[in-house]
Structure formats: structure tokens, C-alpha cells
C-alpha positions, 0 to 999 in steps of 0.5 A, a space after each residue: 354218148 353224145 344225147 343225139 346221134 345224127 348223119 349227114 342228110 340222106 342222098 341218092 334216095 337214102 334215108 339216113 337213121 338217127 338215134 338218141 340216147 337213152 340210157 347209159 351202159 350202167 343203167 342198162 346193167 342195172 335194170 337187167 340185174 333188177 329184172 333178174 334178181 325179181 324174177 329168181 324171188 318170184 319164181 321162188 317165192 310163188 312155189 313157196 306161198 303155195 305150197 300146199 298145190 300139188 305142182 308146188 308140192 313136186 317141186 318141195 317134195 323134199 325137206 333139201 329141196 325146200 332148203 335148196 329154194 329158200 337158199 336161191 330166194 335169199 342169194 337172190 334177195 341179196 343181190 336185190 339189196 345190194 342194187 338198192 342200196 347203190 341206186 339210192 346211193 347214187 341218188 343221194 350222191 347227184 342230190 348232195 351235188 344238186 346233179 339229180 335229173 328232174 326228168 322221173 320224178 312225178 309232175 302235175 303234167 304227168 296227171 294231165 297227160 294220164 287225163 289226155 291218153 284216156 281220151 285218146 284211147 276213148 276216141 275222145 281226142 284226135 291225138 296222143 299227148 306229147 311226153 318229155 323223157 319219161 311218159 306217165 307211164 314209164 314214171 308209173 313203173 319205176 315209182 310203183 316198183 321203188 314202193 312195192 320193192 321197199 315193202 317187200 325188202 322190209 317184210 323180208 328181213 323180218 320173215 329172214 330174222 323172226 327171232 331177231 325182230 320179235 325181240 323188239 318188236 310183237 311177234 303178231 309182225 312176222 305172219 303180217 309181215 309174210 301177208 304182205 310180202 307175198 301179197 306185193 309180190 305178186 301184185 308186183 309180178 303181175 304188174 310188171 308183166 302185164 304192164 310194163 313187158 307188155 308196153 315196152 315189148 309187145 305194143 312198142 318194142 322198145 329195145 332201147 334197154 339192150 341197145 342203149 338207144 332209140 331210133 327218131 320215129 319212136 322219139 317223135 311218136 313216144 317222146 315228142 317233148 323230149 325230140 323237140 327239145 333235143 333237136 329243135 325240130 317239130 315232131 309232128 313235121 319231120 324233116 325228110 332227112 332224118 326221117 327213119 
């Protein structure tokens, strides 16, 4: 798919749409196969931590039923490991071949554009900052996810295979190791659905990650940078042409 989608300009007082890409059909599998796979792992790991609640207890009344969700948290554990392992083979492949886009990776403008959003939520500056590809915010999520999910896929294996990793290791790891499993858990629960369904859906609804694409007024107003270089045009002064 080409980076711009773009028609021939609107005439007999019809406005003509254009949309961007944004991304692939295999980056949309995988954050959907991401989305679901954490969800399985929290929804089944919260019923374990607190187990000693009484819906929790109706949900494990049964040492089968117990068997039955630590099975459905390890079948979803594996299918998070195995997308880990091919997102960062990926990744290593387009650094072996120098292709490796620099659009997400952090970058002293993303601290400026924090500083420049705050005042503009403050009512400190007329407008908000211009975003290239990736906002601070989108930057935010994916690193604090790639991070949280690490430590929960570490903590994990050692909560899995005790035995095995108390060989080499104290055995004063494993309780740590389930402290911090849990803990990240829901401080990766909570802040994915607070933060980013809410920015993504709810304050924008961004349905980019089911169509694969986003229309010109979200690109003016979200990513202006990124517009601007796509098209050579201002954001801030639309042609009326392409207006959505």
C-alpha cells in the first residue's frame, strides 16, 4: 500500500477523502494477537493472585477448575512468547540490513512535545505540539509494554519451572519472582486500559489498527509533522480538495 492514498480533486461540491497508511496487515495481526493474548493472561492471573476473594474462590471452587486456568495462562503465555520472539527477530533481522525505521524509537523532541502537550492541556499554549509518525504518547505505550512484558515473561518462567530454576538459582526468587509478576501485571492492565483504549478509542477513535489506515483530518491533527512530510503540504492549511 502506497504511504498516501489520494484522488482526483473534489468537484460538483464533492468533498474527496484521502487516507494514509499507517500500518501493515502484519503489524495489525500482531497487536490483535498481543491485545488477546494479554488479556487471556490478565483475566486469568487476576482470578489467581486473589484467590482468597470470594468471586475468585466461585470462579476456583475446584482443584480441576484451578488446573483448567493455569492451563489457559500457560497456552496464553506461549502464544505471547512465541510473538516476542518473531517482533524482536524482526527487529534484529531490519538492523542486520540497516532497514530498521527510527520513527519509534525515543528522541529528545518526544520530551519537548511531553513539555508542549502539558501546557496545552494547562491552557499555557494556544496549540498542540506537532507529531511526526509516532507521538510520545504512542512511544510511551509501546516501550513501557516491550518493558513490563519482559519482566513479566522472565518472572514467568520462573514461577512455570520453580524446581528447575531454584537449581541455580536462591530459592528466596520464586515468591519475588510472583511479587513482581502480578504486580507489573496489573500495572500493565491498568495502564493499557486507562491509557492507551482510552486515547486510542475513546478520546480519538483511532480505528487505524482495524482498517490499516487513517483519514487526513486525523493525520493533520495527530500527526502534523509526519502529513506535512507526506504531502508537502501544510497541516494547518488544508487544501480544500482534500479536505475530509
Amino acid at each position: 500500500m502506497s504511504a498516501v492514498n489520494s484522488a482526483a480533486p473534489a468537484t460538483h461540491g464533492v468533498q474527496v477523502v484521502r487516507f494514509f497508511a499507517r500500518f501493515a496487515r502484519a503489524q495489525r495481526w500482531e497487536h490483535w494477537l498481543l491485545f488477546l493474548s494479554f488479556t487471556v493472561l490478565f483475566l486469568t492471573g487476576i482470578v489467581q493472585k486473589y484467590r482468597t476473594e470470594s468471586w475468585s474462590q466461585n470462579i476456583l471452587s475446584t482443584p480441576q477448575r484451578l488446573v483448567w486456568v493455569q492451563s489457559i495462562h500457560h497456552v496464553a503465555a506461549i502464544v505471547l512468547i512465541v510473538e516476542v520472539i518473531i517482533h524482536l527477530a524482526h527487529g534484529f533481522y531490519l538492523l542486520a540490513r540497516r532497514k530498521m525505521p527510527h520513527a519509534m524509537f525515543p528522541e529528545w523532541q518526544d520530551v519537548k512535545d511531553a513539555g508542549s502537550m502539558t501546557k496545552y492541556l494547562l491552557f499555557l499554549a494556544k496549540r498542540r505540539p506537532k507529531y511526526g509518525k509516532y507521538s510520545f504518547e504512542e512511544k510511551l505505550t509501546y516501550w513501557f509494554l516491550f518493558f513490563s512484558i519482559g519482566i513479566m515473561v522472565i518472572t514467568g518462567f520462573v514461577i512455570w519451572f520453580p524446581i528447575q530454576i531454584t537449581t541455580v538459582l536462591p530459592g528466596s526468587v520464586v515468591p519475588a519472582a510472583k511479587l513482581t509478576h502480578s504486580t507489573e501485571a496489573i500495572v500493565a492492565g491498568v495502564f493499557v486500559l486507562i491509557w492507551h483504549l482510552y486515547h486510542v478509542l475513546i478520546e480519538r477513535l483511532n480505528l487505524s489498527m482495524f482498517t490499516g489506515r487513517m483519514n487526513e483530518n486525523d493525520m493533520r491533527k495527530y500527526h502534523a509533522t509526519e502529513y506535512e512530510r507526506l504531502t508537502g503540504e501544510s497541516a494547518d492549511t488544508p487544501d480544500q480538495g482534500g479536505q475530509a
